[in-house]
Structure formats: structure tokens, C-alpha cells
MISE-250800 format. One record per residue: residue number from 0; x, y, z of N, C-alpha, C in turn; chain. Coordinates in pm, whole numbers, plus 50000, padded with zeros to 5 digits. Layout:
BEGIN
<rec><k>NUM</k><n_u>X</n_u><n_v>Y</n_v><n_w>Z</n_w><ca_u>X</ca_u><ca_v>Y</ca_v><ca_w>Z</ca_w><c_u>X</c_u><c_v>Y</c_v><c_w>Z</c_w><c>A</c></rec>
...
***
This chain:
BEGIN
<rec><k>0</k><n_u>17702</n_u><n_v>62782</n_v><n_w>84936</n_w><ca_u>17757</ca_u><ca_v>62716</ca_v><ca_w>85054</ca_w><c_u>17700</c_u><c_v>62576</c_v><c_w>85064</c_w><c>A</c></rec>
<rec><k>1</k><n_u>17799</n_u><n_v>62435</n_v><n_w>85084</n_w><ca_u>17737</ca_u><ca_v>62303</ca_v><ca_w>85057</ca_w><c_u>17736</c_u><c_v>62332</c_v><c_w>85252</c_w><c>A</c></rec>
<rec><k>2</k><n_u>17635</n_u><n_v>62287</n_v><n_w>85245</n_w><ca_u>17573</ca_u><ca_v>62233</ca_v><ca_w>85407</ca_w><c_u>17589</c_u><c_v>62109</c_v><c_w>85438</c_w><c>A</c></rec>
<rec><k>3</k><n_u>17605</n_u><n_v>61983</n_v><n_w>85343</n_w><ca_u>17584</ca_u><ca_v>61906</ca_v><ca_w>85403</ca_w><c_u>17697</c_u><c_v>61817</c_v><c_w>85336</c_w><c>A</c></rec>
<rec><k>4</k><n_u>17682</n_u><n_v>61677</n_v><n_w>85312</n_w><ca_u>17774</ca_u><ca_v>61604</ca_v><ca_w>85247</ca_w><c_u>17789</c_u><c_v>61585</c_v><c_w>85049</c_w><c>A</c></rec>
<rec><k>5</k><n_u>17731</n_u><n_v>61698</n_v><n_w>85009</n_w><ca_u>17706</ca_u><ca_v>61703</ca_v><ca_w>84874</ca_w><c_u>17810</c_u><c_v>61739</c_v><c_w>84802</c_w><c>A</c></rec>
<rec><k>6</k><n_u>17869</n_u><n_v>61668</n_v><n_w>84683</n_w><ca_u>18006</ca_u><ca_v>61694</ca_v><ca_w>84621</ca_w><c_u>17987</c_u><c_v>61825</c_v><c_w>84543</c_w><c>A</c></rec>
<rec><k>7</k><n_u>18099</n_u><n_v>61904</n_v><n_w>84537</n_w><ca_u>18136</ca_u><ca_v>61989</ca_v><ca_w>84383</ca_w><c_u>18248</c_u><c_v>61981</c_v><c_w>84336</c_w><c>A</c></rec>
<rec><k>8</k><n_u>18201</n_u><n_v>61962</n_v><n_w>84170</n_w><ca_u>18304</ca_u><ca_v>61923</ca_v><ca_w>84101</ca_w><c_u>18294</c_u><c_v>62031</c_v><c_w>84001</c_w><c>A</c></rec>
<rec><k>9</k><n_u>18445</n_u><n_v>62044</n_v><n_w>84016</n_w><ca_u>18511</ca_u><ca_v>62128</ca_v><ca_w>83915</ca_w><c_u>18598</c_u><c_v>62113</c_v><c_w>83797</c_w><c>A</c></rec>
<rec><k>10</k><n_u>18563</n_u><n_v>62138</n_v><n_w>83709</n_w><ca_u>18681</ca_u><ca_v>62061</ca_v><ca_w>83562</ca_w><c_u>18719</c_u><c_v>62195</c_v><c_w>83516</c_w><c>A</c></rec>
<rec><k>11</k><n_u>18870</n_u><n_v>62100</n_v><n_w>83458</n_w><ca_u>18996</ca_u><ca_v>62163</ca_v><ca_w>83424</ca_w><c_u>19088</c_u><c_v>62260</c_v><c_w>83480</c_w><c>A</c></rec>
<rec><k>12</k><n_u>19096</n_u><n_v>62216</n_v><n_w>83642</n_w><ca_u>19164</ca_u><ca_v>62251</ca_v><ca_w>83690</ca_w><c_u>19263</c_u><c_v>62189</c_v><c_w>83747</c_w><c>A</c></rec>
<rec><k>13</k><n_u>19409</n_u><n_v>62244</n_v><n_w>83738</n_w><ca_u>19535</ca_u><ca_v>62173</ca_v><ca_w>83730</ca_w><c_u>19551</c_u><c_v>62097</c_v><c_w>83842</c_w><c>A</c></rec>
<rec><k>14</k><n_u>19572</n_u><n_v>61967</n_v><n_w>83861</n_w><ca_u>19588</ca_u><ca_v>61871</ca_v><ca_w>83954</ca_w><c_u>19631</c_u><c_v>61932</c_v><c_w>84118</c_w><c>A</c></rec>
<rec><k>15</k><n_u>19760</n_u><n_v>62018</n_v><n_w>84070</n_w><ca_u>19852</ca_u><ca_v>62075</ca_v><ca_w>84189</ca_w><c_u>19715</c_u><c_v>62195</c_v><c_w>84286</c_w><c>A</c></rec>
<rec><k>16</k><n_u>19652</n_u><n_v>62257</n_v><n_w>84180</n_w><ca_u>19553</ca_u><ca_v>62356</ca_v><ca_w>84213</ca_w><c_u>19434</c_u><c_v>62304</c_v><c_w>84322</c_w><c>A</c></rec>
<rec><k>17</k><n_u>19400</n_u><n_v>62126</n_v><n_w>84260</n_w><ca_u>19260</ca_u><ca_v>62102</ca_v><ca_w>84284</ca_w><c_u>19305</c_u><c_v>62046</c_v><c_w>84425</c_w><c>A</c></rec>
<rec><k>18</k><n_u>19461</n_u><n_v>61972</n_v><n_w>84428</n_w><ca_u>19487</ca_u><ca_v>61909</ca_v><ca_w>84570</ca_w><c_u>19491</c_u><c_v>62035</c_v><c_w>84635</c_w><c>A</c></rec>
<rec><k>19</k><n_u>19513</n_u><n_v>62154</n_v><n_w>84667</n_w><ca_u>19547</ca_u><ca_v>62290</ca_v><ca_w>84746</ca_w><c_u>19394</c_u><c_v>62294</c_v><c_w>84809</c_w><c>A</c></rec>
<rec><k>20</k><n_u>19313</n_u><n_v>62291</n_v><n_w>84672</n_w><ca_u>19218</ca_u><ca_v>62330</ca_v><ca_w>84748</ca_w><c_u>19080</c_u><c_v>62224</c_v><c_w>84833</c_w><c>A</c></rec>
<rec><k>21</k><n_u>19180</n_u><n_v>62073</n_v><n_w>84821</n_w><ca_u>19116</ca_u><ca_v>61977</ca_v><ca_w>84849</ca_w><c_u>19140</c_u><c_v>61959</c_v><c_w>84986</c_w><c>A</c></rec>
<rec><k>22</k><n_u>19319</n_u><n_v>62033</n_v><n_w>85038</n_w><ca_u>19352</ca_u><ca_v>62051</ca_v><ca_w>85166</ca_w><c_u>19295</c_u><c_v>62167</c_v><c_w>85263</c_w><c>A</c></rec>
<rec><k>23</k><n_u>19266</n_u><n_v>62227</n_v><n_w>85198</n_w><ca_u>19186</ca_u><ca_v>62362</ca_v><ca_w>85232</ca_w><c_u>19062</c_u><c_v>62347</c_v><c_w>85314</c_w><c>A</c></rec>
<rec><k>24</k><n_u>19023</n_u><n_v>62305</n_v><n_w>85191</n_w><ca_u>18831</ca_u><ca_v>62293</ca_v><ca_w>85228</ca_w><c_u>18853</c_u><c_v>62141</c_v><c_w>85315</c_w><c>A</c></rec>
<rec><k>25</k><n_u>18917</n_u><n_v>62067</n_v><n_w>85371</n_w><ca_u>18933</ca_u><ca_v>61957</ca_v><ca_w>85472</ca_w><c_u>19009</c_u><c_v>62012</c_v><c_w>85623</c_w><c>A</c></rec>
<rec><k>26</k><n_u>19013</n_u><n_v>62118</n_v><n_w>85561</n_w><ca_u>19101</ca_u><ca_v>62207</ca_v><ca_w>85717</ca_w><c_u>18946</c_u><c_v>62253</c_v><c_w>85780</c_w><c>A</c></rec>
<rec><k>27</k><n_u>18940</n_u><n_v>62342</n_v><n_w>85687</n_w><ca_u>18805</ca_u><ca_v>62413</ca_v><ca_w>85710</ca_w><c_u>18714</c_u><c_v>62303</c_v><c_w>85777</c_w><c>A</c></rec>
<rec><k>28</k><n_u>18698</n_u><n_v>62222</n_v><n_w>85749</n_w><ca_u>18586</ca_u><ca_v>62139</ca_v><ca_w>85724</ca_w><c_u>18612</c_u><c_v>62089</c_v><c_w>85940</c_w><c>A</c></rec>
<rec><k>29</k><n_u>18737</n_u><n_v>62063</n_v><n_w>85945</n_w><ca_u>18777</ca_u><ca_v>61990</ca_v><ca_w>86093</ca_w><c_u>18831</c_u><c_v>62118</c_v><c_w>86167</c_w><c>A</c></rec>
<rec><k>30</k><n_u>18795</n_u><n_v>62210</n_v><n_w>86163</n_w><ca_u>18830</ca_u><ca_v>62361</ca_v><ca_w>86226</ca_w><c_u>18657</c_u><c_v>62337</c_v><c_w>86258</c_w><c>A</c></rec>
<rec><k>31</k><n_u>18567</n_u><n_v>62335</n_v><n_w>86169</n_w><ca_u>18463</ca_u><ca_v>62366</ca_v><ca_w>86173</ca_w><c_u>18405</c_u><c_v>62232</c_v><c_w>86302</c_w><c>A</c></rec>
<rec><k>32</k><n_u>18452</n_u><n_v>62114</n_v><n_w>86260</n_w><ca_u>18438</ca_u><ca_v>62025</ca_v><ca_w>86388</ca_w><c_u>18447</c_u><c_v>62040</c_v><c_w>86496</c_w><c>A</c></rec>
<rec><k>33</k><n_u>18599</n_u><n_v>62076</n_v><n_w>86527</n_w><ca_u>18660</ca_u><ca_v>62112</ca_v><ca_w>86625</ca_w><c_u>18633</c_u><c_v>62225</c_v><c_w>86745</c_w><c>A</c></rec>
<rec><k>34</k><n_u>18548</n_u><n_v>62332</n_v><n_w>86679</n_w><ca_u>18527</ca_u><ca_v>62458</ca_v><ca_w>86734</ca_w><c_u>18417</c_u><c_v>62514</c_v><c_w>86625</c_w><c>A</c></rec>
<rec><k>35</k><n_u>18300</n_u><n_v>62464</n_v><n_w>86669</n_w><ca_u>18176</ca_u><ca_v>62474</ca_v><ca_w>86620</ca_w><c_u>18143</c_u><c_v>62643</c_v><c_w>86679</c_w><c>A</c></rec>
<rec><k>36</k><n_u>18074</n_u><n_v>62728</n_v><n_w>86586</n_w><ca_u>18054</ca_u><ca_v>62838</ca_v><ca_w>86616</ca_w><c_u>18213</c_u><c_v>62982</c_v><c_w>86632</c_w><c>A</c></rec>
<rec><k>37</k><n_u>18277</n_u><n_v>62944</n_v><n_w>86617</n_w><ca_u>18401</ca_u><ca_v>63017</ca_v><ca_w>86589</ca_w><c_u>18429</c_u><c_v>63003</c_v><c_w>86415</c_w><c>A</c></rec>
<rec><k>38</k><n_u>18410</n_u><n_v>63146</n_v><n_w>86391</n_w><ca_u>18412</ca_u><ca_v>63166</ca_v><ca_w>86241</ca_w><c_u>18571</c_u><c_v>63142</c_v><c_w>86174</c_w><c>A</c></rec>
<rec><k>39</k><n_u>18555</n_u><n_v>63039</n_v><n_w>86082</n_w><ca_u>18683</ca_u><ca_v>63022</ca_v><ca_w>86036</ca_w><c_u>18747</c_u><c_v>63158</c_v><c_w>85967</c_w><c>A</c></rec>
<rec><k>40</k><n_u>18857</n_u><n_v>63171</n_v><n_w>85949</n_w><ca_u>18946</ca_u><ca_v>63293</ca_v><ca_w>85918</ca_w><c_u>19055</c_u><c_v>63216</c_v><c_w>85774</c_w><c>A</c></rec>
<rec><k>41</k><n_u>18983</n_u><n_v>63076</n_v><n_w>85748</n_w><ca_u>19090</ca_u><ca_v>63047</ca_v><ca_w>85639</ca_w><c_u>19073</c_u><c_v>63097</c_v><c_w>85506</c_w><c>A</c></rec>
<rec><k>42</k><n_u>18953</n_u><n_v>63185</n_v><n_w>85464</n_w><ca_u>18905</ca_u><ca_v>63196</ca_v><ca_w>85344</ca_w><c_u>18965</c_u><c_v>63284</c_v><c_w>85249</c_w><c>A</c></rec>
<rec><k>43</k><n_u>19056</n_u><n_v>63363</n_v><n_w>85332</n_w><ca_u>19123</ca_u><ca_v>63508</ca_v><ca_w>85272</ca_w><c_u>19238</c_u><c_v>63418</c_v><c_w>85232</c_w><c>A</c></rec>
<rec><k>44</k><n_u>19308</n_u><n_v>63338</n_v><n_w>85312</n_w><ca_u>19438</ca_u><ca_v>63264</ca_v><ca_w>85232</ca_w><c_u>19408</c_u><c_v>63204</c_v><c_w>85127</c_w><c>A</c></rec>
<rec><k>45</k><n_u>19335</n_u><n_v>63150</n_v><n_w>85122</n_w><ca_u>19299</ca_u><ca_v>63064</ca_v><ca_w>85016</ca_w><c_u>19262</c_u><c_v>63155</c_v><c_w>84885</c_w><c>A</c></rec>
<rec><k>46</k><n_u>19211</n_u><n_v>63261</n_v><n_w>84882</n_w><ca_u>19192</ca_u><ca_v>63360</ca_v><ca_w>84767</ca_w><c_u>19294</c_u><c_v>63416</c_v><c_w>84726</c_w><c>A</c></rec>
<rec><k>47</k><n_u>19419</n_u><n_v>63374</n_v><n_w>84764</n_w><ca_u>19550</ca_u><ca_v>63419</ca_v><ca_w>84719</ca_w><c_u>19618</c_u><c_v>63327</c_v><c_w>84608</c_w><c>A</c></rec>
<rec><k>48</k><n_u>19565</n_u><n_v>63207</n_v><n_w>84671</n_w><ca_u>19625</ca_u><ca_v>63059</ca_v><ca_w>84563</ca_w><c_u>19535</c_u><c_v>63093</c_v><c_w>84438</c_w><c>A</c></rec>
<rec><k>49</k><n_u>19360</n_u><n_v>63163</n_v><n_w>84452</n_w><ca_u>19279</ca_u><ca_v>63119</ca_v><ca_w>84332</ca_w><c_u>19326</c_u><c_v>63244</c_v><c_w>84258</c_w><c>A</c></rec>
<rec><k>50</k><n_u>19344</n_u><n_v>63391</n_v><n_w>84349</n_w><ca_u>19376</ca_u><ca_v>63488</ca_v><ca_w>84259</ca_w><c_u>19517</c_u><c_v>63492</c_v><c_w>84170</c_w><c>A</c></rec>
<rec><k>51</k><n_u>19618</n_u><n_v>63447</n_v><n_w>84205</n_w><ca_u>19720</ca_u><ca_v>63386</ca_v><ca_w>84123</ca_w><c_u>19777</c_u><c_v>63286</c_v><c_w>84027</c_w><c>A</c></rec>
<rec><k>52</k><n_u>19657</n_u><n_v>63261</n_v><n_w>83978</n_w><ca_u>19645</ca_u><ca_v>63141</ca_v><ca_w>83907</ca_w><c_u>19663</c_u><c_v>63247</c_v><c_w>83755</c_w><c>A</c></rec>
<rec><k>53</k><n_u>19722</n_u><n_v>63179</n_v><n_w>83659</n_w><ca_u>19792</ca_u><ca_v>63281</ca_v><ca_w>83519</ca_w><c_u>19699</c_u><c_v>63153</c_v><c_w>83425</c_w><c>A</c></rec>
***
């Protein structure tokens, strides 16, 4: 779990894949702003895009 402003980078993953999950983790990120202490619920959608990946 990054806590703070520290990057992770991931290689060789398909452009269309890396923007999904660049929108994702920036939802999360202003959910988490927005309503500090209310546990986000986005994490299960998002394991649908990584588990379908061929």
C-alpha cells in the first residue's frame, strides 16, 4: 500500500490497460479526499479488468 506520494511503475503493460488503471487509482485516490475514513468499495471492480486480461 503506497501511503504517500511515491510512484509505481509497471512494465509491459498494454497502454489501454495502464490508462484503466491510471483512472482507477485517481478515483480512489479523490473518493479517499473527499470522504476520509469511509472505506472505498472500488477495489472489487477493478479486479475484473486485471482478472481478464488473456
Amino acid at each position: 500500500t503506497l501511503k504517500d506520494t511515491s510512484f509505481l511503475t509497471i512494465d509491459k503493460v498494454p497502454f489501454k490497460d495502464a490508462n484503466e488503471m491510471r483512472m482507477y487509482l485517481d478515483a480512489v485516490h479523490q473518493d479517499r479526499v473527499h470522504t476520509a475514513g469511509k472505506p472505498s468499495q472500488g477495489s472489487g471492480s477493478f479486479g475484473g479488468v486485471l482478472g481478464s486480461r488473456t
